[in-house]
C-alpha positions as CSV (number, residue, x, y, z in Angstrom):
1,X,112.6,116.8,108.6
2,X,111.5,115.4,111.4
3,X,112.4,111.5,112.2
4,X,109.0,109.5,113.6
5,X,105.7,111.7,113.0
6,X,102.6,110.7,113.0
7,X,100.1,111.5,110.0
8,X,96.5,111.6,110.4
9,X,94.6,111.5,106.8
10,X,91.1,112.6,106.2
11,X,88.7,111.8,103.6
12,X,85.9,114.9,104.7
13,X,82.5,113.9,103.6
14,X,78.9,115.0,105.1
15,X,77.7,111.0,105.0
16,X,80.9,109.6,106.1
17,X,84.1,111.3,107.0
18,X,86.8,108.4,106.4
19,X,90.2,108.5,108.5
20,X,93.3,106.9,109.1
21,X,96.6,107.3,110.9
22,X,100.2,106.2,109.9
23,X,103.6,106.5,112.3
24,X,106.4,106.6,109.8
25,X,110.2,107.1,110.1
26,X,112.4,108.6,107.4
27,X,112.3,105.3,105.0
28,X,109.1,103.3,106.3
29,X,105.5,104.0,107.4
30,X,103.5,101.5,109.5
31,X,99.8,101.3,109.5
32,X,98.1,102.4,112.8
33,X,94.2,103.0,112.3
34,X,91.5,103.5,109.8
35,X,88.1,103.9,110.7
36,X,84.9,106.0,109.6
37,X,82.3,108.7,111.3
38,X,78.9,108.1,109.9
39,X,77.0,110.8,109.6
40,X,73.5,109.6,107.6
41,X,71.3,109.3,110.2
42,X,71.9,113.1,111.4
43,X,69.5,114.9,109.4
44,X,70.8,118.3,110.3
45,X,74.1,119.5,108.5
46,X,75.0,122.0,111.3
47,X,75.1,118.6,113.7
48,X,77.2,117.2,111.1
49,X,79.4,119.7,111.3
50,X,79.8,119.3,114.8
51,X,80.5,115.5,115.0
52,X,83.4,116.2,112.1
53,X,84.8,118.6,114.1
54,X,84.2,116.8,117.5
55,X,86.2,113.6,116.3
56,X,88.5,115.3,114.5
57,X,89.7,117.0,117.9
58,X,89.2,113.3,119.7
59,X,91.5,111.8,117.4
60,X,93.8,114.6,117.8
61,X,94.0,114.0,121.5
62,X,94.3,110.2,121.3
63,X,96.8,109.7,118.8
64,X,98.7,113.2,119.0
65,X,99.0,113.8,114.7
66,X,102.1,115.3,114.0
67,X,101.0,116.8,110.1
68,X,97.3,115.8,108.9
69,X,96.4,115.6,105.0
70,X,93.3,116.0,103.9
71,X,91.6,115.2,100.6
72,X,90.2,118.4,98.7
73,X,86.9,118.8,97.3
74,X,86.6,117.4,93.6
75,X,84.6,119.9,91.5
76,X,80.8,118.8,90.5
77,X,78.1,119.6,89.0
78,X,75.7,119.4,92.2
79,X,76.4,122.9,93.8
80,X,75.1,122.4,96.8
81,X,77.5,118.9,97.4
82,X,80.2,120.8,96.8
83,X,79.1,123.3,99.5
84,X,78.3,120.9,102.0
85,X,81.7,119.0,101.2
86,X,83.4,122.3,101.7
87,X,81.6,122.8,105.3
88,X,82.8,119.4,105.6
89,X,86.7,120.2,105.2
90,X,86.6,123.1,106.7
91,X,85.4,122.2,109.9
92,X,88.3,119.4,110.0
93,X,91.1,122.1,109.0
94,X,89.6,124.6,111.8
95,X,90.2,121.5,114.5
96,X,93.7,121.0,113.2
97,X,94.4,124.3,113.2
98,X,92.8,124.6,116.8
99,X,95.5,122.3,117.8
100,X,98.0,124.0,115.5
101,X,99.1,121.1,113.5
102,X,100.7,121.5,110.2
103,X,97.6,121.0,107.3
104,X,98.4,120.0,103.9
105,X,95.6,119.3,101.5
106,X,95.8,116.7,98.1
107,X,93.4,116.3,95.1
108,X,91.6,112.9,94.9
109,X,94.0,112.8,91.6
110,X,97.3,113.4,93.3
111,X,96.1,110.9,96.1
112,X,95.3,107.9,93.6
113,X,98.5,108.5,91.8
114,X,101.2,109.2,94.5
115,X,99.1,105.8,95.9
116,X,98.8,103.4,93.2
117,X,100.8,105.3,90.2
118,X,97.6,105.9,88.6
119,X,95.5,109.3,88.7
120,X,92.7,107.9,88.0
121,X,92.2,104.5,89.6
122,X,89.2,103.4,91.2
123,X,89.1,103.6,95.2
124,X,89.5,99.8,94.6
125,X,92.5,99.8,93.6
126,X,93.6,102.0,96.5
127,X,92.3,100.0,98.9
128,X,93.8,97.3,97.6
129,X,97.3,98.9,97.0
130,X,97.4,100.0,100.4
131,X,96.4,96.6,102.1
132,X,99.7,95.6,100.4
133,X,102.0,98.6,101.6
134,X,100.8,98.3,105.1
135,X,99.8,94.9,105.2
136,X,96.6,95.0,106.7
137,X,94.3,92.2,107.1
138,X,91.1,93.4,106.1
139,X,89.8,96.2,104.2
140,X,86.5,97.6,105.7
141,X,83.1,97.8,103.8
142,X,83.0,101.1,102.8
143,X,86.3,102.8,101.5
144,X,86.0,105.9,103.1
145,X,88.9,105.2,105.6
146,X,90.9,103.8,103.2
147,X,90.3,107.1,101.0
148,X,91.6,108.9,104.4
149,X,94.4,106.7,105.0
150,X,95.6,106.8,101.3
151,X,95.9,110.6,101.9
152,X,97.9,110.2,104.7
153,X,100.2,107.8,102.7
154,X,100.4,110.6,99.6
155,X,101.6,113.2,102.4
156,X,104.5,110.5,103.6
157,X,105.2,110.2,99.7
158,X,105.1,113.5,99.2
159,X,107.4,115.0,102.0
160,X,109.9,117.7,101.1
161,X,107.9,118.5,97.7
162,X,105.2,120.2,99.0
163,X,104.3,123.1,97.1
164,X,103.4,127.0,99.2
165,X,100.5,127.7,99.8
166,X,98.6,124.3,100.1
167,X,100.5,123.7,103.7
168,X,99.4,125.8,107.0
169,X,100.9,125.3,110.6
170,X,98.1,128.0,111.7
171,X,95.7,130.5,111.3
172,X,99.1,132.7,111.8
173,X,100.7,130.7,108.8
174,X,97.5,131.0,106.5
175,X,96.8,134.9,107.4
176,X,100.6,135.6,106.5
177,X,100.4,133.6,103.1
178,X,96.7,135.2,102.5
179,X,97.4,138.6,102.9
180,X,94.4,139.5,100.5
181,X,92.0,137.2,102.2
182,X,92.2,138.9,105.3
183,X,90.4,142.1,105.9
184,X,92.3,144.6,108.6
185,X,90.5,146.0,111.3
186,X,92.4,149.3,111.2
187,X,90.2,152.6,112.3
């Protein structure tokens, strides 16, 4: 395992994408950045696409990410959402991947409990436990980032235990524990 890394969390959404970045050592993590993309007043989902992916490669250039975690899509009933959410993800994986960072992706379940010991707290009280682990000043008005940054936090929690399959280096590492999503090209 490697000593200081970086972690960049993301919180994928197609009205706001929430983010945040922790530097953490073996046995502490330290708050860097939280922040979020809003993407409301784009009407077009294809230019919200492009924003998600164009910030996820800016913050991959600025703060240089070591592993990124990512919340997965909750299942709804709006089929659409969940399609647009998907988009949403996906586009942030493919810039990771683009950089070939190592991606790991949490349920919001996982997240709240690895955060506050609780699957099903509110994103209040995950907010509110993270402003005490990492001792930051102010929470922000939405709790997008915070939802981004608490994924980051699950990953650091979560090191060593992470199960196969959910973790990909690159689109090598996915196609090689895919096999059956792939189709050859053979003649």
């Amino acid at each position: 395992m490697q000593e200081n890394k970086i972690i960049l969390g993301i919180d994928p959404g197609t009205t706001i994408m929430g983010f945040g970045l922790i530097k953490t050592t073996k046995n502490s993590m330290e708050f860097i950045q939280m922040h979020e993309l809003h993407l409301k007043k784009y009407e077009n989902h294809f230019l919200k696409l492009h924003y998600i992916f164009k910030r996820t490669i800016d913050l991959i250039e600025e703060f240089h990410p070591d592993e990124i975690a990512i919340e997965a899509p909750f299942f709804g009933k709006n089929v659409q959402s969940m399609l647009k959410l998907g988009r949403a993800q996906g586009v942030a994986m493919a810039a990771g991947l683009s950089r070939e960072i190592a991606i790991t992706e949490y349920s919001p379940k996982k997240i709240k409990m690895a955060v506050t010991g609780n699957g099903n707290a509110s994103k209040e009280q995950v907010a509110k436990m993270l402003q005490q682990l990492l001792k930051i000043k102010k929470l922000p008005k939405n709790l997008d980032a915070t939802d981004g940054l608490a994924a980051a936090v699950c990953h650091y929690y979560n090191q060593g235990s992470i199960a196969k399959g959910k973790s990909y280096t690159g689109w090598s590492a996915y196609i090689n524990q895919n096999p059956k999503k792939v189709k050859s090209q053979k003649p």
